[in-house]
C-alpha positions in Angstrom: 125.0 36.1 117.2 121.8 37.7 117.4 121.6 38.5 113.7 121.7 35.0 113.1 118.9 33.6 115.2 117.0 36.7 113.6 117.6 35.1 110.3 116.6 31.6 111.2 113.6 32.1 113.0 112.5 34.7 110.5 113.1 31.7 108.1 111.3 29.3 110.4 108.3 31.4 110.5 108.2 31.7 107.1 107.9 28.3 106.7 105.7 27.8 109.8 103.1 30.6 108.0 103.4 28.5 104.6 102.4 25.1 106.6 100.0 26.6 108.9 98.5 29.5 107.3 96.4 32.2 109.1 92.9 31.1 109.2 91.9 35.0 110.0 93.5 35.9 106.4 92.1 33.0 104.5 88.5 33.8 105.6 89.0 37.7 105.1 90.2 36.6 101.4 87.0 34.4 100.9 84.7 36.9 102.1 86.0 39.3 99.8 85.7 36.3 96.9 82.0 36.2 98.1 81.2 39.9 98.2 82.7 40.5 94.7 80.6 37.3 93.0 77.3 38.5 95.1 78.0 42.4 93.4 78.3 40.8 89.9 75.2 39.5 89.8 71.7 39.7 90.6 70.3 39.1 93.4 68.4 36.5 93.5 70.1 34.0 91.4 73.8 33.9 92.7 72.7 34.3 96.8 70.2 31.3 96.5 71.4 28.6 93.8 74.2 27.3 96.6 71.6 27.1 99.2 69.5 25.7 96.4 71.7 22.7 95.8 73.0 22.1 99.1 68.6 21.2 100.4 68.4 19.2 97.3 71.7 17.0 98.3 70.5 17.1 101.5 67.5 15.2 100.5 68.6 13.0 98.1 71.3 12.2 100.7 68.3 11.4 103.0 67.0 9.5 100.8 69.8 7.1 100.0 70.8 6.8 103.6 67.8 6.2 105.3 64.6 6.0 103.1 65.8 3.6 100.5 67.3 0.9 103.3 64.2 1.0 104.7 62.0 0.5 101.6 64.6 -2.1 100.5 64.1 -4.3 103.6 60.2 -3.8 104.2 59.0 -4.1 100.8 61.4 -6.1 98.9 59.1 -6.2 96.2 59.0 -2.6 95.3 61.4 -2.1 92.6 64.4 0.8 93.0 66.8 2.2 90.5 70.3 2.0 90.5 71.1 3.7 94.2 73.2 7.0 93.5 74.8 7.3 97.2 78.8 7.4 95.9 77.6 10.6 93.8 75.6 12.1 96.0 78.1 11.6 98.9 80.7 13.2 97.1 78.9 16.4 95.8 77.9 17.0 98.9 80.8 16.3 100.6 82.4 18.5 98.1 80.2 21.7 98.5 80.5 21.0 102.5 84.0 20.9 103.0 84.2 23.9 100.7 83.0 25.8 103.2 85.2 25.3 105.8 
């Protein structure tokens, strides 16, 4: 009897672990990505282009979201180009919730 509630809650974790992974391991595993792509290369290039592209994102962001509208509706006569929020938005969006 005991052998097979073993079996199905062995099974049932198994799943469980497969749905729900262990955040502890998945971080561990992306640290180790990080360290191994920070020792490939040099130093100044690899630890600084992320942090790079996620200030310049940042600031276009800023500037599509807030700057722009407020350009637009003070000074209608001051001609824009196309805005470039959707691509923006979804680079950075990208690079965030790649971190987490």
């Amino acid at each position: 009897m005991f052998d097979i509630l073993k079996s199905i809650f062995g099974i049932g974790e198994k799943a469980l672990e497969k749905v729900f992974p262990d955040r502890a391991r998945a971080r561990e595993a992306q640290a180790k990505i990080n360290e191994a792509e920070i020792c490939g290369a040099p130093p100044s290039r690899l630890r600084l282009w992320r942090s790079f592209l996620g200030w310049a994102l940042s600031l276009a962001f800023v500037w599509e979201a807030i700057a722009r509208p407020i350009i637009v509706t003070y000074w209608p006569q001051v001609v824009l180009p196309p805005s470039a929020i959707r691509e923006i938005s979804s680079l950075l969006l990208g690079m965030l919730w790649h971190c987490f």
